[in-house]
C-alpha positions as CSV (number, residue, x, y, z in Angstrom):
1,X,-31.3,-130.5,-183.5
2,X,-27.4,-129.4,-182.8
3,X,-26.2,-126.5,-181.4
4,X,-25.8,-124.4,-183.7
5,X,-29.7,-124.8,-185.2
6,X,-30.6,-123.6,-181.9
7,X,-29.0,-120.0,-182.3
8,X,-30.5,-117.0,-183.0
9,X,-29.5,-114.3,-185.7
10,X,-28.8,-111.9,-183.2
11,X,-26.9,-114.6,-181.1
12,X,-25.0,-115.0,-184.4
13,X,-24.1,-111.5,-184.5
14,X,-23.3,-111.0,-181.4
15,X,-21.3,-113.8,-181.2
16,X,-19.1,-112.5,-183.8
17,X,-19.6,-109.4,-185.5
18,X,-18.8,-110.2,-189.0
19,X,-21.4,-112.6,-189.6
20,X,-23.2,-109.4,-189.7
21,X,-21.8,-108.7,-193.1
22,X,-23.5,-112.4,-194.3
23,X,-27.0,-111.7,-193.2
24,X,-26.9,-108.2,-194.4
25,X,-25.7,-109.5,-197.9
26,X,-29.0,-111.4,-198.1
27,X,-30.8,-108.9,-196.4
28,X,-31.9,-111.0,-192.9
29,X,-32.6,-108.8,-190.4
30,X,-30.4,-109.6,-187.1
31,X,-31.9,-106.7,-184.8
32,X,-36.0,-106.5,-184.9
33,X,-36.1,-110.0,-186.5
34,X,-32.9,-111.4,-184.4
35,X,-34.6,-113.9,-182.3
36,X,-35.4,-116.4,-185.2
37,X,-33.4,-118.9,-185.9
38,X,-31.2,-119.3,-189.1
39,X,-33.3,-121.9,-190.4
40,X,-36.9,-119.4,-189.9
41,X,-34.6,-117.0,-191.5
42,X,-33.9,-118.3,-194.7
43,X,-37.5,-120.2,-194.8
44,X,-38.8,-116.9,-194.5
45,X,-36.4,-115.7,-197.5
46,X,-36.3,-118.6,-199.3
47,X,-32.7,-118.4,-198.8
48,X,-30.6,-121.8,-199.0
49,X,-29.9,-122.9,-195.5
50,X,-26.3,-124.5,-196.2
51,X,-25.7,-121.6,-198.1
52,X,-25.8,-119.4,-195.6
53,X,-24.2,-121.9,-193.2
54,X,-21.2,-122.2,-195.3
55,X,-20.9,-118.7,-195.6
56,X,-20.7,-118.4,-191.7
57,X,-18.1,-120.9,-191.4
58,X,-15.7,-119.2,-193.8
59,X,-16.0,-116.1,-191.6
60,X,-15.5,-118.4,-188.2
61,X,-12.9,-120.4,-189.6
62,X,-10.8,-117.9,-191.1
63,X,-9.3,-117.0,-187.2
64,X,-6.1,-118.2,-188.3
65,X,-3.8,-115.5,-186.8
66,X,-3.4,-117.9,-183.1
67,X,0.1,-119.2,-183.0
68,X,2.0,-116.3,-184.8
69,X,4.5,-115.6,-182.6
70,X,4.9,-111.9,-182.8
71,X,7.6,-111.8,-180.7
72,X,9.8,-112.6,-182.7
73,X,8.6,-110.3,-186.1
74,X,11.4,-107.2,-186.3
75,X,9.5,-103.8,-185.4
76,X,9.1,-102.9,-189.0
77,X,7.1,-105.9,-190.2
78,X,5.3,-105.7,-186.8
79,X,4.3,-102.1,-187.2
80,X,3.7,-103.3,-190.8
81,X,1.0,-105.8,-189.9
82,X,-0.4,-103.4,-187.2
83,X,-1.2,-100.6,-189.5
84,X,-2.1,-103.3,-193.0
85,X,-4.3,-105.6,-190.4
86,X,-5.7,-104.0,-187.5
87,X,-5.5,-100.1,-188.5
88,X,-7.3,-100.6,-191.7
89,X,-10.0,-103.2,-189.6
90,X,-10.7,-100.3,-187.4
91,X,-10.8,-97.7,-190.3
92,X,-13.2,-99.9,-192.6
93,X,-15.6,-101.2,-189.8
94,X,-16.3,-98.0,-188.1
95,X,-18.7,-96.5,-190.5
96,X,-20.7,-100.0,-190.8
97,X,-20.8,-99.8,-186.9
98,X,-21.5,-96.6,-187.6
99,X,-24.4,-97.2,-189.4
100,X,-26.0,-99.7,-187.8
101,X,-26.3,-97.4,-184.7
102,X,-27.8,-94.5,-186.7
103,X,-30.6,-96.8,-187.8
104,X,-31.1,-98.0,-184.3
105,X,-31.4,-95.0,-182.9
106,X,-33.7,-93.6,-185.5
107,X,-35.9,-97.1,-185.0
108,X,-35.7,-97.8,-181.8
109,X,-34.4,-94.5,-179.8
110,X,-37.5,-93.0,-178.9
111,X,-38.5,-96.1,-176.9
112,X,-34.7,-97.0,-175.7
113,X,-33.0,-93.8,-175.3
114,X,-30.3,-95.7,-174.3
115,X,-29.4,-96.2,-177.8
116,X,-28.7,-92.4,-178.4
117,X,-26.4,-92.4,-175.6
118,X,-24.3,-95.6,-176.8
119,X,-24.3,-93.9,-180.5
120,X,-22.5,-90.5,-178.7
121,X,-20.3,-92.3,-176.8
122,X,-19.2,-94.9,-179.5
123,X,-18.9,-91.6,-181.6
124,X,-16.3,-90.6,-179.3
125,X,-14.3,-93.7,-178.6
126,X,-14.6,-93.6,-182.2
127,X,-12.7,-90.7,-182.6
128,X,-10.1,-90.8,-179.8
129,X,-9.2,-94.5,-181.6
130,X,-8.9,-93.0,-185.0
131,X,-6.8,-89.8,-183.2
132,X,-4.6,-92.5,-181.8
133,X,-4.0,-94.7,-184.8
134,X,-2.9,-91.5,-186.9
135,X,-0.6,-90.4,-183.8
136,X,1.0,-93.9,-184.1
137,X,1.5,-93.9,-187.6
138,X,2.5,-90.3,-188.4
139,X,4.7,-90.4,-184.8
140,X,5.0,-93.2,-183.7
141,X,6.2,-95.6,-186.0
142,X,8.3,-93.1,-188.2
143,X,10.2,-92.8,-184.7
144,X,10.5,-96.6,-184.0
């Protein structure tokens, strides 16, 4: 048994957040059911194991942005990659965060009310990050 056959869904996800994306697509459950492993997982949903595995792996191997030397970009293609790569990241991932927290709370809140308190203040950091991206590239970048 490797390594990796010894991880949990939720170790998966928590691991690295867009593997999230992969189980939800085939509808494994990586919070109340996140202490199986992959392989009780797809037995359980008669999903294809290397499937699945394969599927991880493009989302772990596609880190690919170590060794750009940024540096050395002018500001314009800089601010360019900023607001095309990380902006729209933030902007597209919020609301899945989003939602995962809603459901949370609604499932689980009653016995960890620390759940509703993450969900506010995630809400908020939320918000200020969104207030700050739009400051950068209404402001900001015009200026630079």
């Amino acid at each position: 048994m490797t390594a990796i056959d010894q991880l949990t869904i939720g170790e998966f996800v928590a691991s690295d957040f867009r593997i999230a994306s992969v189980f939800s697509k085939h509808n494994i459950d990586f919070c109340c059911k996140g202490n199986r492993t992959l392989d009780e997982a797809c037995q359980a949903k008669g999903l294809d194991k290397n499937q699945i595995e394969n599927e991880i792996n493009t989302i772990l191997n596609s880190k690919n942005e170590n060794g750009i030397d940024f540096k050395s970009w002018p500001l314009d293609l800089l601010i360019d990659y900023i607001d095309k790569t990380h902006h729209r990241y933030i902007e597209e991932k919020t609301p899945i965060i989003l939602q995962f927290l809603d459901k949370l709370c609604k499932v689980h809140g009653d016995r960890h009310p620390e759940l509703l308190e993450i969900n506010i203040l995630f809400k908020i950091g939320a918000g200020a990050l969104a207030q700050h991206m739009k400051k950068e590239e209404l402001i900001l970048f015009p200026f630079i």
